[in-house]
N, C-alpha and C positions, 0 to 999 in steps of 0.2 A: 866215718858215717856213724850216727848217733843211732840208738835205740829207735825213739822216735821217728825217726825218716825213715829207718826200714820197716817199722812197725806199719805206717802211713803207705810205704808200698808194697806190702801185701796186701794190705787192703784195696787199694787201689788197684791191682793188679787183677784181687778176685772180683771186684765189680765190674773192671771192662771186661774178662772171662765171661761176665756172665749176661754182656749185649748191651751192656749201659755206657752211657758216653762220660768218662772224668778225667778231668782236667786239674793236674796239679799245681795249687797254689803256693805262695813264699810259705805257710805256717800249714796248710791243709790242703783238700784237694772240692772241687765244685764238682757235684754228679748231675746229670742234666738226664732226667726223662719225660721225654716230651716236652710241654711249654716248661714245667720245674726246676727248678734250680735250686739243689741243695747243698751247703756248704757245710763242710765234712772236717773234724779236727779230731786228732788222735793224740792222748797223750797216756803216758804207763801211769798206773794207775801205784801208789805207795805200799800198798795192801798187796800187791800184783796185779796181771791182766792188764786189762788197756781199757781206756775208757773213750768212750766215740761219743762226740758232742756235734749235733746236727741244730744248722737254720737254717728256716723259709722264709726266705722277704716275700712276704707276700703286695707287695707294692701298694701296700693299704696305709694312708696318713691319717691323721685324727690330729685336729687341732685343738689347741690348749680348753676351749672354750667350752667344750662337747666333751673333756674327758672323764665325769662325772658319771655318763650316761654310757660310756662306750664301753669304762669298766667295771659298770653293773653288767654289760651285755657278754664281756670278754669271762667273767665270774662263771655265769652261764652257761657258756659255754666250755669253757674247760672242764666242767663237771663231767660232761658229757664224754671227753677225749680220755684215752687208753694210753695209745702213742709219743703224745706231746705235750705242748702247752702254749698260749698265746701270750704274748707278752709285750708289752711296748717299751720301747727303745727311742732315746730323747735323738732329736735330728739338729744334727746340728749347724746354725746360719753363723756362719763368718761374720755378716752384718749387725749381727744382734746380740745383744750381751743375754736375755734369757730364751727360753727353750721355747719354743711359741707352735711347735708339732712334734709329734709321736709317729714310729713306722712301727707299722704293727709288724710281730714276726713271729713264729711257730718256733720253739726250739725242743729240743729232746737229746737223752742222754741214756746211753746203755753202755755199762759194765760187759765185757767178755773175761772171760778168766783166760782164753787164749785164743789164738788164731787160726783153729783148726778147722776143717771143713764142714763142721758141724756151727760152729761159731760163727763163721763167716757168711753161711748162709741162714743164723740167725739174724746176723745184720742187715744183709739182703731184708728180706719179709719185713723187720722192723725198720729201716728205711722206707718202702714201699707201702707201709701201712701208715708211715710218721705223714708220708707225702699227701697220701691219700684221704684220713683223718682229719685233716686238719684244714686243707682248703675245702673239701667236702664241707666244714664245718659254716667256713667263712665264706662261702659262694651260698649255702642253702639260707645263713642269717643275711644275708645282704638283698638276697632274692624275695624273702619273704615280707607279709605286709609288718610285721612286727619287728621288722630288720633291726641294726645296728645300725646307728643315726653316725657316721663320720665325717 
């Protein structure tokens, strides 16, 4: 058993400890609270510690045409964000030789120097703020009249 995999299940271990539902995957593990769905990657970090890399699909597309406008809006908004960051990520058609949509996605990245109870429930809160931040962010510009055109 490798560094990594056990590193991956203490974490995992203190997130279900502490009522959340995660499910581990081939390289990470998915945390699901409520409708979210966030995908969780742990790798040791060179310096030490461990470094925890989180995404949110936010199930948001933006097509080629409109990407001008969306990442004036996405700019915008991450000014705003503590937590994370928005990012678009090329989608990829089997039937198409170029990239013709975007999936927007939230990702964030926290350094822990180690695994300990204090740590751990840093990640906690920074998880739950990365979740919370960031679609708050994308539901209030989508909602609004000045929204984000996708």
């Amino acid at each position: 058993m490798t560094r990594h995999s056990t590193e991956l299940q203490r974490i995992v271990a203190s997130l279900k400890g502490s009522g959340l539902s995660v499910e581990l995957l081939d390289e990470g593990a998915l945390v699901q609270d409520g409708d979210s769905r966030v995908a969780l990657y742990a790798e040791t970090d060179e310096q030490g510690g461990v470094l925890v890399r989180l995404h949110l699909d936010l199930d948001l597309y933006v097509e080629q045409d409109a990407l001008a406008d969306v990442l004036m809006g996405m700019n915008l908004m991450n000014q705003g964000l503590d937590y994370g960051t928005l990012m678009l990520d090329p989608v990829e058609d089997e039937d198409e030789e170029e990239t013709l949509a975007f999936a927007v996605l939230g990702r964030s990245v926290l350094w822990l120097p180690d695994l300990d109870g204090v740590e751990l429930n840093r990640l906690r809160e920074h998880l739950r703020r990365f979740e919370t931040e960031v679609t708050g962010a994308v539901e209030r510009t989508l909602q609004g009249s000045s929204g984000m055109k996708a």
